[in-house]
LOBAVO-180155 format. One line per field, with one value per residue (C-alpha): residue number from 1; residue in one letter; x, z, y. Coordinates in pm, 1 decimal. Layout:
BEGIN
num [NUM,...]
residu [a,...]
c1 [X,...]
c3 [Z,...]
c2 [Y,...]
***
This chain:
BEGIN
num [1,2,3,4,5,6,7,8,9,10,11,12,13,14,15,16,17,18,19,20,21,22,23,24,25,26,27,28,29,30,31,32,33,34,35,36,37,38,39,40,41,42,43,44,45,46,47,48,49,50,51,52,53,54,55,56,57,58,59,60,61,62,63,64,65,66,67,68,69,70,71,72,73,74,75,76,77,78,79,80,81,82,83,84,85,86,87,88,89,90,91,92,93,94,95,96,97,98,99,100,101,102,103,104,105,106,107,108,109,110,111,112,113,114,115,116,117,118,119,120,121,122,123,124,125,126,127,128,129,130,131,132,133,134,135,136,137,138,139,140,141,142,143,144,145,146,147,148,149,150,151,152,153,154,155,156,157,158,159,160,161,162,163,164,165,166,167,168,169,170,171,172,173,174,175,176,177,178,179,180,181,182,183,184,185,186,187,188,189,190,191,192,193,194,195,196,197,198,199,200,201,202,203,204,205,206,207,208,209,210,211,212,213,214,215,216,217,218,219,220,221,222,223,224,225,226,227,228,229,230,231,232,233,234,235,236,237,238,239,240,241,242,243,244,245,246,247,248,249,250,251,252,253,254,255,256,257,258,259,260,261,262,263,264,265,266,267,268,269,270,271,272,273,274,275,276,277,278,279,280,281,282,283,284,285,286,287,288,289,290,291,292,293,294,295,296,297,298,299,300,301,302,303,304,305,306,307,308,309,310,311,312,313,314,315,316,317,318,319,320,321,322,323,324,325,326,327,328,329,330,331,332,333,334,335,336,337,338,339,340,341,342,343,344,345,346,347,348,349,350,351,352,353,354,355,356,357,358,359,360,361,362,363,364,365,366,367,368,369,370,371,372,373,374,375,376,377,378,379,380,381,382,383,384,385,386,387,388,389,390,391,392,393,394,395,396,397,398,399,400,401,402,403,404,405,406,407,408,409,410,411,412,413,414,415,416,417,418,419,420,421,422,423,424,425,426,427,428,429,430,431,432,433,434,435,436,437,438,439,440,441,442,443,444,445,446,447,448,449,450,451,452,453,454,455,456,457,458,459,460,461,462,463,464,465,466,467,468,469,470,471,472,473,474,475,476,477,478,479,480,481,482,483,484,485,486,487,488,489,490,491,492,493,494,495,496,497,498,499,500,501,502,503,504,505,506,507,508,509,510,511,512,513,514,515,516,517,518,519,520,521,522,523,524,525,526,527,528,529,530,531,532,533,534,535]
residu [x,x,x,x,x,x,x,x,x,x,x,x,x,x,x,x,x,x,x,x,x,x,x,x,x,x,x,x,x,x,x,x,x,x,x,x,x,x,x,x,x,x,x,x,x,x,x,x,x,x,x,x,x,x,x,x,x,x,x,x,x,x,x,x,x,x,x,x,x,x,x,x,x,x,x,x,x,x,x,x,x,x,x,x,x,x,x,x,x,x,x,x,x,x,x,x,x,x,x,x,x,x,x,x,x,x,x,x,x,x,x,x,x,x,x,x,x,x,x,x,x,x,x,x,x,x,x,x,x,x,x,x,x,x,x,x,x,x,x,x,x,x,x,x,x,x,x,x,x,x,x,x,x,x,x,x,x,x,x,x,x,x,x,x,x,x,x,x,x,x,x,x,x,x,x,x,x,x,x,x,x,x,x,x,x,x,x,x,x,x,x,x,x,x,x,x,x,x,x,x,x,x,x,x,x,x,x,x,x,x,x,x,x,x,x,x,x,x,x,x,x,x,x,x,x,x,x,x,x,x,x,x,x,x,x,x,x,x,x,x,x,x,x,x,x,x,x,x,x,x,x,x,x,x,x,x,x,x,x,x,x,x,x,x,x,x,x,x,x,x,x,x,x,x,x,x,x,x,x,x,x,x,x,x,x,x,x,x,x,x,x,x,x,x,x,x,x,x,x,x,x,x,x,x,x,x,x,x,x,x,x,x,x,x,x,x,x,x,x,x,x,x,x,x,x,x,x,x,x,x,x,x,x,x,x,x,x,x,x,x,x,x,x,x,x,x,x,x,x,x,x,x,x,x,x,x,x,x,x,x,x,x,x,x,x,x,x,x,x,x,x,x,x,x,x,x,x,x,x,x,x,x,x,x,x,x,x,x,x,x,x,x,x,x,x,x,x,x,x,x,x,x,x,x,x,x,x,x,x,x,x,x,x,x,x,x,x,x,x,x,x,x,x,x,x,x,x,x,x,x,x,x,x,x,x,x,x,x,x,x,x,x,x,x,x,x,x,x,x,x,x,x,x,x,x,x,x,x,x,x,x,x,x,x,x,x,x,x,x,x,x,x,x,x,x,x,x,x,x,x,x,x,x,x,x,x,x,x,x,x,x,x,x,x,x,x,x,x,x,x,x,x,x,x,x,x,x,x,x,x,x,x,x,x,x,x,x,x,x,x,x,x,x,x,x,x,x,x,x,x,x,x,x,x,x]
c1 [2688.5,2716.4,3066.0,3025.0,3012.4,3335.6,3115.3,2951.8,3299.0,3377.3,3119.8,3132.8,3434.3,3408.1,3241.5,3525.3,3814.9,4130.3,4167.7,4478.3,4484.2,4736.0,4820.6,5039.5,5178.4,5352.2,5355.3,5673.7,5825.4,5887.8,6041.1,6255.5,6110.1,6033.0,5652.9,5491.6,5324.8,5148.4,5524.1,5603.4,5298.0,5304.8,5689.9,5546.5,5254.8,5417.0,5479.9,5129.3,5051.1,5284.6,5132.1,4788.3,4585.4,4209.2,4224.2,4359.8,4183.4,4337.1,4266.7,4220.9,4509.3,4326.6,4398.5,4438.3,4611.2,4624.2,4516.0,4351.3,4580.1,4393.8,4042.8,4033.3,3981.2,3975.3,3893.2,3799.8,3911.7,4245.3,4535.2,4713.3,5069.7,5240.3,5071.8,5126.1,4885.2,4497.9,4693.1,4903.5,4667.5,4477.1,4766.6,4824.8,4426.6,4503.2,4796.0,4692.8,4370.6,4594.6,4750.0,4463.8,4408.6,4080.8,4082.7,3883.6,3902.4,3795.5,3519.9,3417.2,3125.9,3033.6,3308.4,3509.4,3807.1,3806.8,4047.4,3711.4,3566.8,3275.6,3359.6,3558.9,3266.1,3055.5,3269.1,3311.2,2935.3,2845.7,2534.7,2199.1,2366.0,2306.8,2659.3,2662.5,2304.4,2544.9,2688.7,2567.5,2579.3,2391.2,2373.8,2520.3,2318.4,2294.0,2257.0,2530.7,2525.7,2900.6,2770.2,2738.1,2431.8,2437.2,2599.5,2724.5,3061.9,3356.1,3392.7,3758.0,3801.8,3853.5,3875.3,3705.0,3710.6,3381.1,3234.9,3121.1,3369.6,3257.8,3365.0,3398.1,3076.2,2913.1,2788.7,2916.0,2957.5,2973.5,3227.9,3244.5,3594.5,3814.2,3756.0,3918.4,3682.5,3352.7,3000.4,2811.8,2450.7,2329.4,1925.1,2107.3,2047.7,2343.9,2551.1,2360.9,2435.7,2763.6,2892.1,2639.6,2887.8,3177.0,3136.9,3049.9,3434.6,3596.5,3417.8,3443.2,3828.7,3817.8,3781.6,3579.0,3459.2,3423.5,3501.9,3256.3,3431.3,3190.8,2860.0,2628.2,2701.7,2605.9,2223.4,2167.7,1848.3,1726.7,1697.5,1959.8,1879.6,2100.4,2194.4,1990.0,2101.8,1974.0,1772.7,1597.6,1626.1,1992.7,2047.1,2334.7,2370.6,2212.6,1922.9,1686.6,1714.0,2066.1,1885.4,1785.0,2110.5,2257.6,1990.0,2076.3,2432.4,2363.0,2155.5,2516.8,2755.1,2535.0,2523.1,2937.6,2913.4,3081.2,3106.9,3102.3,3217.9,3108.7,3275.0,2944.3,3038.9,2661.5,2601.0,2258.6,2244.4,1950.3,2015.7,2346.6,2200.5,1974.9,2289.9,2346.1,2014.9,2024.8,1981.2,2159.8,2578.4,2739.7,2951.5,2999.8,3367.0,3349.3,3428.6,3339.8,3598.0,3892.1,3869.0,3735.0,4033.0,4246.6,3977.2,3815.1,3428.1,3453.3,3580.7,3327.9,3062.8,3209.8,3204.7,2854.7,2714.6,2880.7,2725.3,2390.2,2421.1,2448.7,2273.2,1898.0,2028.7,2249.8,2551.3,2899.7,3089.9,3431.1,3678.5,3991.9,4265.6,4354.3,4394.7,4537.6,4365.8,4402.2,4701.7,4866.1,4786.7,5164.6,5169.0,4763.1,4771.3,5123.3,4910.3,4736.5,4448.3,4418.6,4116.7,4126.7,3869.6,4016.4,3937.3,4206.3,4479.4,4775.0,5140.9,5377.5,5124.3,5362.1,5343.8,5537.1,5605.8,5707.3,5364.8,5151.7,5369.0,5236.0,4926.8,4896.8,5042.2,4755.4,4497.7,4574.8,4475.0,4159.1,4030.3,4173.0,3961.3,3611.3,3371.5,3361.5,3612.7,3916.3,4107.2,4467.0,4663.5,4976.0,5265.0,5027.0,5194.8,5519.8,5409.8,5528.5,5485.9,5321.6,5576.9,5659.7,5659.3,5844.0,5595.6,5752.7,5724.5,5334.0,5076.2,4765.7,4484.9,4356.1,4680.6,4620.8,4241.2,4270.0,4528.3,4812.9,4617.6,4582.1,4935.8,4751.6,4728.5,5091.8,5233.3,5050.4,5098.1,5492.7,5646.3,5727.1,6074.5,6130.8,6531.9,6746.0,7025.1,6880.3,6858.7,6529.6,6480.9,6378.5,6127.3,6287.2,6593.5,6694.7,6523.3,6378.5,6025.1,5764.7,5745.2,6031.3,6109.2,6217.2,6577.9,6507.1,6210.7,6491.6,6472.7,6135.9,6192.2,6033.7,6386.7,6465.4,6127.7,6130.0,6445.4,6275.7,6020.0,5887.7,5819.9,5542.5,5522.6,5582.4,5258.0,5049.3,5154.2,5115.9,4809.2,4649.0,4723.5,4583.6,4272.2,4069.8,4049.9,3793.9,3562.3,3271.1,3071.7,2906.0,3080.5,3046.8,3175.7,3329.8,3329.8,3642.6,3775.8,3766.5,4015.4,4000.8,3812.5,3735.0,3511.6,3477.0,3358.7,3106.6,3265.2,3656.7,3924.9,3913.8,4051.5,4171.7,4295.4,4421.4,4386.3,4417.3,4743.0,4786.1,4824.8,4522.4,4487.0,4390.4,4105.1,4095.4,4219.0,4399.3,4687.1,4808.9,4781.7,4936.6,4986.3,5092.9,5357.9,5522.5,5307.6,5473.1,5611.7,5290.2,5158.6,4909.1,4890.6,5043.4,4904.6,4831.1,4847.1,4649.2,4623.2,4454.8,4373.7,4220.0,3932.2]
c3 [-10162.0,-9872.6,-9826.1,-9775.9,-9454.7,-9418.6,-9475.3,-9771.7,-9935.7,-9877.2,-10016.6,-10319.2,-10418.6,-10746.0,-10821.1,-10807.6,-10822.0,-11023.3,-11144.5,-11282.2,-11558.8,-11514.2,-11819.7,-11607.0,-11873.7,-11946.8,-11608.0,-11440.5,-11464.4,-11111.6,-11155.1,-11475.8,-11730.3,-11961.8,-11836.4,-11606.4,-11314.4,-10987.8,-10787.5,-10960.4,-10924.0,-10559.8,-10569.8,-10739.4,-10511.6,-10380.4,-10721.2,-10743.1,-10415.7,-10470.4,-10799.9,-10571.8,-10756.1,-10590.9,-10721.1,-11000.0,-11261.4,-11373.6,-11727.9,-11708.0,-11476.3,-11575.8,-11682.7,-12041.9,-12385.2,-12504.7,-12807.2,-12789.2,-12457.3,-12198.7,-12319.6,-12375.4,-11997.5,-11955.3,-11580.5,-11380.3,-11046.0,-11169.7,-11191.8,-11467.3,-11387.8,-11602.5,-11350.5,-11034.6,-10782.9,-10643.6,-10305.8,-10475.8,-10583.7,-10274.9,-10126.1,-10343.8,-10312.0,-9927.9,-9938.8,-10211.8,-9975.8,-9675.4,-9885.8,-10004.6,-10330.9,-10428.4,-10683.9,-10988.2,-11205.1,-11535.2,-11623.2,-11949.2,-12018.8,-12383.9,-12452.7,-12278.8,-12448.1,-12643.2,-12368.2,-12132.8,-11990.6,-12061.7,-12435.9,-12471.9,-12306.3,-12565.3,-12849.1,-12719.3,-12674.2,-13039.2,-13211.4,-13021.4,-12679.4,-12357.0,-12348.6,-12619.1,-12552.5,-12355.0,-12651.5,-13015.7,-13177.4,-13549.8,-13883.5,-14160.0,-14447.7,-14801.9,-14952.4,-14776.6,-14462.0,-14561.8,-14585.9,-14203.2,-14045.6,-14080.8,-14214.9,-13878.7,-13914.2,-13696.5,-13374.4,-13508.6,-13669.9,-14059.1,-13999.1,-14302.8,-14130.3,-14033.1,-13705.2,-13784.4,-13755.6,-13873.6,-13652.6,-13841.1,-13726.4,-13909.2,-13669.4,-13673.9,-13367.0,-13304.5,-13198.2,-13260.9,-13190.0,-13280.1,-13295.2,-13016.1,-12821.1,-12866.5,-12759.5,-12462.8,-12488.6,-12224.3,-12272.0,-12078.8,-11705.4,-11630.2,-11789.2,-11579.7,-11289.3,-11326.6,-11356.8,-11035.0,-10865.6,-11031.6,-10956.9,-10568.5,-10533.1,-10667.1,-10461.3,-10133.5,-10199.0,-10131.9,-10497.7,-10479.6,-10896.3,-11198.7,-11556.1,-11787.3,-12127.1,-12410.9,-12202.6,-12477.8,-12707.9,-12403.5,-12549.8,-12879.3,-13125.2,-13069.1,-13429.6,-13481.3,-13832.8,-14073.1,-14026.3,-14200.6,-14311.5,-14009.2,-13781.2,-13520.1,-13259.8,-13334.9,-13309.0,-13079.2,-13003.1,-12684.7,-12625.1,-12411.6,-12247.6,-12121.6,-11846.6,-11658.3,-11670.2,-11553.5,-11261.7,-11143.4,-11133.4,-10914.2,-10704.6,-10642.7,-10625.3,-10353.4,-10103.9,-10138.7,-10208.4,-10490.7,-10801.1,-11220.2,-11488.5,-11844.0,-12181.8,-12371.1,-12738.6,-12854.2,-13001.9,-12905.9,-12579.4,-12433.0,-12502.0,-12325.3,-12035.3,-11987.5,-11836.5,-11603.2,-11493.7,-11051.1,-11031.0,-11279.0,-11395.9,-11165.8,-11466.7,-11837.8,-12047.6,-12184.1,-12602.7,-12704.5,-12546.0,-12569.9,-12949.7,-13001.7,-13199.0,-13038.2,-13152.0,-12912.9,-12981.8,-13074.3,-12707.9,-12557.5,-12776.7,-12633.9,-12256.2,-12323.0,-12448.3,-12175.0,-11885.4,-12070.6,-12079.7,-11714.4,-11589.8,-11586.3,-11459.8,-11143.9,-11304.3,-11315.2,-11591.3,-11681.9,-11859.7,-12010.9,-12281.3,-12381.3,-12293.9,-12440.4,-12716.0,-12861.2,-12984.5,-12750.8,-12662.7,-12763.2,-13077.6,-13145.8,-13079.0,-13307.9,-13575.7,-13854.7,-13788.4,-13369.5,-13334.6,-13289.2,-13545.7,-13565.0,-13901.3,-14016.3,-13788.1,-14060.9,-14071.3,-14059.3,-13991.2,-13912.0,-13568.3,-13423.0,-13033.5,-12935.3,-13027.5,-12939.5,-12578.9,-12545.4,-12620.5,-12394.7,-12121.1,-12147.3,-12182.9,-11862.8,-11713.8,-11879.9,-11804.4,-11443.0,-11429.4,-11525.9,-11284.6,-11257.1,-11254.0,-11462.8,-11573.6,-11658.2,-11823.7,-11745.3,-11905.1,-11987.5,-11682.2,-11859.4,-12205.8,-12348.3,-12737.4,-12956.3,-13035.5,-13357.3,-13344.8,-13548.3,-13781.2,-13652.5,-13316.9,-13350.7,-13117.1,-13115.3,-13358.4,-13486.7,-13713.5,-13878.6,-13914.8,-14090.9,-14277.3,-14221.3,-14266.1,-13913.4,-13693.9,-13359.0,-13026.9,-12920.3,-12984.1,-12679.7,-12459.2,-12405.8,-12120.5,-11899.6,-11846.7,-11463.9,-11441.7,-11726.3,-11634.1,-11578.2,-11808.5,-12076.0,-11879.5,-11521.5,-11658.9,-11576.6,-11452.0,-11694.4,-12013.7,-12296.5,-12230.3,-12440.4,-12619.4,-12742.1,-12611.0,-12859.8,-12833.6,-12695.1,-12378.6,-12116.2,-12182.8,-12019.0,-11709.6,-11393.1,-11177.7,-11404.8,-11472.9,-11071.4,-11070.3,-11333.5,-11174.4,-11504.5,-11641.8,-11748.0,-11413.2,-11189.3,-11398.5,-11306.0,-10944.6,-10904.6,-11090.6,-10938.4,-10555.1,-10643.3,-10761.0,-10466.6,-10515.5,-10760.0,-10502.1,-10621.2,-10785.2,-11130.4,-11448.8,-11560.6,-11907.9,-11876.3,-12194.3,-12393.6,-12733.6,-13005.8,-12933.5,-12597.2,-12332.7,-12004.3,-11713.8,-11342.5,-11094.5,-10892.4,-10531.5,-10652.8,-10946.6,-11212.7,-11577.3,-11885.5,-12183.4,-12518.5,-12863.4,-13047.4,-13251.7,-13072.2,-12637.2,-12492.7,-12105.1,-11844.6,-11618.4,-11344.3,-11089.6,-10758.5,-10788.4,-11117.3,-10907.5,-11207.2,-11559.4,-11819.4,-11976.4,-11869.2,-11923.3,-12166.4,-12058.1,-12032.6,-11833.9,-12130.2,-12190.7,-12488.8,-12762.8,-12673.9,-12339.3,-11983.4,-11644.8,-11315.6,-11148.9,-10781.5,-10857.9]
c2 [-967.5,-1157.9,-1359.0,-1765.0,-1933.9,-2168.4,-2462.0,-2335.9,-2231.8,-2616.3,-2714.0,-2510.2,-2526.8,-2643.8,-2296.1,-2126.3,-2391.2,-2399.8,-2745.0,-2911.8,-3151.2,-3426.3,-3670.1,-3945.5,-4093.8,-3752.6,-3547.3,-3737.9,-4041.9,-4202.8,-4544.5,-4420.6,-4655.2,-4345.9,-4381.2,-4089.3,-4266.2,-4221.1,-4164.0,-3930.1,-3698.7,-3822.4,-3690.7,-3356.5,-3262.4,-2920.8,-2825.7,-2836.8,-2694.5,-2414.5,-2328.1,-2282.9,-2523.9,-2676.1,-2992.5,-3219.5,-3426.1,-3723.8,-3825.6,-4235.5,-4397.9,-4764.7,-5102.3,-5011.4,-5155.9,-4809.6,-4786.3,-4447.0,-4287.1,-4478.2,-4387.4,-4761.0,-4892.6,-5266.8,-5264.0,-4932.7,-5099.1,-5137.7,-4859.9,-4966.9,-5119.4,-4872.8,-4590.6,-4806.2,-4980.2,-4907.9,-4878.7,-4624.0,-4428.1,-4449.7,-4284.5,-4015.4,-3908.3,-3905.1,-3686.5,-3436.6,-3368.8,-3307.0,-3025.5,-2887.8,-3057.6,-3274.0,-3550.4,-3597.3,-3938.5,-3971.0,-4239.8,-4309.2,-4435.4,-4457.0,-4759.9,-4989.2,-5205.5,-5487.2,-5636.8,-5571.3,-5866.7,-5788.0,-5797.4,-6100.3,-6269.6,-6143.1,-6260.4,-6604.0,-6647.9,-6577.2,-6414.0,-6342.6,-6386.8,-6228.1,-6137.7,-5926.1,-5733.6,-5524.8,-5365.2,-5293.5,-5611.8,-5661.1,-5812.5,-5673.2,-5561.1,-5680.2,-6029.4,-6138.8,-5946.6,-5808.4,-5431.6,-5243.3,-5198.3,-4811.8,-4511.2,-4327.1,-4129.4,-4204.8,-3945.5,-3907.3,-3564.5,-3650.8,-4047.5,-4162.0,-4557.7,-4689.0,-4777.8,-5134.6,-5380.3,-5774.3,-6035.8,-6415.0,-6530.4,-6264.7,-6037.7,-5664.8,-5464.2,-5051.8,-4891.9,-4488.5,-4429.2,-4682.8,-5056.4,-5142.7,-4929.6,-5119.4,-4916.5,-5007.9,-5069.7,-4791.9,-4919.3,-5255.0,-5197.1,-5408.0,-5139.5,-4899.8,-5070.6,-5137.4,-4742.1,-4660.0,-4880.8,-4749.1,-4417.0,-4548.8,-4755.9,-4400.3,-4186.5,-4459.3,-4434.5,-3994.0,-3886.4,-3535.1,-3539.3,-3731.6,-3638.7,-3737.3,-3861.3,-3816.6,-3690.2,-3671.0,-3971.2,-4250.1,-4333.9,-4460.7,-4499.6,-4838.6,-4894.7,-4790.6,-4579.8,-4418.8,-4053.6,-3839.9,-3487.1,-3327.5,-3599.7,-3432.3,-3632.6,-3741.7,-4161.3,-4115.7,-3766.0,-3563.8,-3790.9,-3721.0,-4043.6,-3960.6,-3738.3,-4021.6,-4184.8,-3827.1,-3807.4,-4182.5,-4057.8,-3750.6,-3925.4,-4126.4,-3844.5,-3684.7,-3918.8,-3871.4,-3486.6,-3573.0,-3317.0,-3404.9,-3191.3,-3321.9,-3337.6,-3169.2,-3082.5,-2921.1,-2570.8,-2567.2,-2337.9,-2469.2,-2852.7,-2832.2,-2606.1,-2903.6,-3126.2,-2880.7,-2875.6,-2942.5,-3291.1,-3309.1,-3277.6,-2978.0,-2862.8,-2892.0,-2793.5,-2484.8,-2547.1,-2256.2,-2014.2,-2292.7,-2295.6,-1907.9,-1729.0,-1445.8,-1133.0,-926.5,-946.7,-1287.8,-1341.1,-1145.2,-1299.2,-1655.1,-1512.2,-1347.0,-1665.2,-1914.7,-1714.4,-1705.5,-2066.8,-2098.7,-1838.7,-2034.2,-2360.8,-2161.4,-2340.2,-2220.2,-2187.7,-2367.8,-2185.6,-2315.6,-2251.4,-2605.1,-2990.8,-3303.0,-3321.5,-2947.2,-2729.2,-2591.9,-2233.6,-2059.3,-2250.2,-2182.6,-1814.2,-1799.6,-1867.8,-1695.8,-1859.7,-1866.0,-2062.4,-2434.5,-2719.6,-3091.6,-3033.0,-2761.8,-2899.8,-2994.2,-3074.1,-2808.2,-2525.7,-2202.8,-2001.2,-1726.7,-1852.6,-1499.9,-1348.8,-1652.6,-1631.9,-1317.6,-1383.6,-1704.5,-1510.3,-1182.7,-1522.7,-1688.0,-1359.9,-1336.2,-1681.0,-1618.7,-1364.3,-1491.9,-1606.2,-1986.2,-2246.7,-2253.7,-2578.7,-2630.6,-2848.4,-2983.8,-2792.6,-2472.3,-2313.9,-2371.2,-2184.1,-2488.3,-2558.7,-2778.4,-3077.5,-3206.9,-3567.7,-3769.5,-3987.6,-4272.1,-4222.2,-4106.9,-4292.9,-4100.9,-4330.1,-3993.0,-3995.4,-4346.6,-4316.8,-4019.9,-4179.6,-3936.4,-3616.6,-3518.0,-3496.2,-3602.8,-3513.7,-3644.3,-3275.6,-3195.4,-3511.7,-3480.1,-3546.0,-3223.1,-3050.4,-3076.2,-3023.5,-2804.7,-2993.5,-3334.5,-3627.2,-3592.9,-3295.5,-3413.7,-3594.5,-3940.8,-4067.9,-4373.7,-4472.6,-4235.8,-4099.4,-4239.7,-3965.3,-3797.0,-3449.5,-3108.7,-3035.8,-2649.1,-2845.2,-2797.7,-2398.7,-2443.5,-2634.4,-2590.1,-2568.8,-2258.2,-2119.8,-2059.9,-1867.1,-1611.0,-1379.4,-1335.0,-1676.1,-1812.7,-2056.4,-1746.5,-1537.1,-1819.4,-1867.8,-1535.1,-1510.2,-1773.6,-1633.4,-1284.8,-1432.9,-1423.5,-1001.6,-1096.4,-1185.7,-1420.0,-1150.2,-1149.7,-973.6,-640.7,-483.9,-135.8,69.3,-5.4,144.7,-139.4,-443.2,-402.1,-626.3,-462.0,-587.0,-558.4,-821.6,-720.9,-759.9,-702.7,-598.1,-507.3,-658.0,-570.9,-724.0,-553.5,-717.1,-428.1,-280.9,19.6,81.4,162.4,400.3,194.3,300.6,435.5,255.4,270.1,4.5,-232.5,-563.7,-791.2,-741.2,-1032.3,-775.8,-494.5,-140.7,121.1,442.4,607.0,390.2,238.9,-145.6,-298.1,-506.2,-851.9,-766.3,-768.2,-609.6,-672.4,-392.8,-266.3,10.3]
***
């Protein structure tokens, strides 16, 4: 295989990229007020250069009220004063890219808030307005219109709340997350319009990508119909209509050579290969490995099927272990049950951190590994924990729509240990974070994670540098004994990961180039364990 011209490896980079996810409101706290902002991952930017990363995706840094972590954006051209200032982030965009380090910005397009213009418009201009043809606006049903206009489920994991809410005048409005996130009506092309030009100020300011919240949920049945037990096409599901939207969209990023990566939650291979067709999205997440428990063919299966995926539509694949609104990976793979559903996430759910360290540590080197890009969240490279969060400091909506029965998504959102010694950790100088922080979070702090060359930070910095001697080849499986995954790349190393209960002989191989645990005195590599080697 030929190597890439400079140009083309410029170009391209999103092929191969490791991306970092960065939650502001938890990644440092700048100005001390106990909120993570845009100084302080301007302050932080060799961390992240150090660690080796391509480029940084910023979940939404908006004008927000918050109600569902910033997924609630009031105004896209506005950096939300908690965050900072437009001419802040313009700044930090600038100086990331001289280090090395693009910028992605999440847009979401399925809602907006019910702070949006847009919205408040629509509820002051009443029923059968312009105004509110840009969302989903109806009557209610029965005699006295007080019953909603269909049966859809909330997008909330076990949220048994509806989507309808009535306004006074009568008229109900949809909203599949939570009510202060009202739908827009994508068949508008005013709606249309506006995100083409969205997407245009972000990229005009240096962004390199866009995160698409919520890819397939954009178009909606006109008619809006009940759900049926299995409708074929879906009312607000994978439409084919969201293709043209999709195509409009790349149409924009090109003329920037700008990249998106979509949030695409489908099991059907061939429907989601269809986003990631070439005029198309560049990249789709990768669900299926991130909640795929810790067994060996079930892995494979997950790999086998991702590449399949890709392979028609020359896409590459995206691989990654966890984000802000999963378990985190020590605390998932310390479980009986190592694979991640919304729906089996409970209170007080027992893990062993030792073994799921282990685990998480022999995983980063598998998903290192694997051709395509890799994303990382914030903390991951810490092996820090799932929180418990006090009920009464809980945020996160999924808790009170499913009235108590989930925990959330704040046990993954809190704030980063920076500084052992420092107050709340280095996070922030002077008040509490937002969040509170576990007594034992200063055990994991970057200051002393650096000192240890066998931390969790130091695997993946060290990880992360080495993986260029995996070339851009394609994957090959080497025979293995059961438990054990083993593959080459075609132009480079060689890995291998063991899930099973006893060591297993490496194979042959001219140097160990990184392993996530040390070998045992015969050389063989132990159980939840995994080694990079040079053929």
């Amino acid at each position: 295989m030929g190597q890439p011209t400079p140009a083309q490896k410029d170009s391209d980079w999103w092929r191969s990229a490791v991306i970092y996810q960065v939650y502001v409101r938890s990644f440092a706290d700048g100005d001390g007020d106990g909120t993570g902002d845009l100084a302080g991952v301007r302050g932080n930017l060799p961390y992240l250069a150090e660690l080796g990363v391509d480029a940084m995706w910023f979940t939404p840094w908006y004008l927000s009220p918050l109600k569902d972590g910033g997924y609630d954006v009031a105004d896209y051209r506005t950096i939300d004063p908690a965050f900072g200032t437009l001419a802040e982030a313009e700044k930090l965009i600038a100086e990331a890219r001289e280090l090395g380090i693009r910028t992605i910005v999440d847009i979401v397009p399925n809602h907006v808030s019910d702070q949006h213009p847009w919205f408040r418009s629509a509820l002051a201009a009443g029923p059968g307005s312009p105004e509110r043809e840009l969302f989903h606006f109806r009557p209610g049903r029965g005699p006295h219109g007080d019953l909603p206009p269909n049966d859809w489920p909330s997008q909330f994991a076990g949220s048994t709340e509806p989507v309808w809410t009535r306004l006074p005048d009568g008229d109900w409005y949809l909203h599949l997350f939570t009510p202060e996130q009202p739908d827009l009506n994508w068949a508008h092309p005013v709606v249309r319009q506006e995100h083409e030009d969205i997407l245009r100020f972000w990229f005009e300011r240096g962004v390199a990508g866009v995160r698409i919240d919520s890819a397939a949920l954009l178009a909606k049945d006109p008619d809006l119909p009940d759900l049926a037990t299995d409708p074929r096409p879906h009312p607000f599901v994978d439409r084919d209509e969201l293709h043209d939207v999709y195509r409009s969209w790349r149409r924009v990023a090109d003329e920037y050579d700008g990249v998106f990566v979509g949030e695409v939650w489908l099991p059907d291979a061939e429907r989601f290969a269809r986003y990631l067709r070439p005029d198309e999205l560049h990249t789709a997440f990768n669900f299926s490995f991130l909640t795929c428990p810790w067994d060996a063919g079930r892995l494979r299966d997950s790999i086998d099927t991702t590449l399949a995926e890709h392979a028609p539509v020359g896409a590459p694949a995206t691989w990654v272990l966890c984000n802000h609104d999963v378990t985190r990976t020590v605390t998932r793979y310390g479980r009986e049950d190592t694979a991640f559903d919304f729906a089996t996430k409970a209170f007080g759910t027992p893990t062993d951190l030792a073994l799921g360290t282990r685990r998480a540590r022999a995983a980063a080197l598998l998903s290192l590994a694997l051709p395509g890009a890799l994303y990382l969240y914030q903390g991951e490279e810490l092996g820090l924990p799932e929180a418990d969060i006090p009920v009464d400091r809980i945020q996160d909506p999924m808790y009170f729509r499913s009235q108590g029965a989930d925990p959330g998504r704040d046990g993954c959102r809190v704030p980063l240990p920076w500084a052992a010694g420092a107050p709340y950790a280095g996070f922030g100088a002077r008040e509490e974070p937002w969040l509170p922080q576990p007594a034992d979070w200063p055990s994991y702090a970057v200051d002393r994670q650096k000192q240890d060359p066998h931390s969790m930070l130091s695997l993946y910095r060290e990880a992360i540098a080495l993986r260029p001697e995996f070339g851009n080849g394609p994957l090959t499986w080497l025979p293995a004994p059961d438990g054990v995954l083993a593959f080459a790349r075609a132009d480079g190393a060689l890995c291998v990961v063991n899930l099973a209960a006893t060591p297993a002989v490496l194979p042959a191989h001219s140097r160990l180039l990184l392993s996530s645990g040390p070998l045992d005195d015969a050389g063989r590599l132990p159980e939840d364990t995994a080694a990079w080697l040079r053929p």
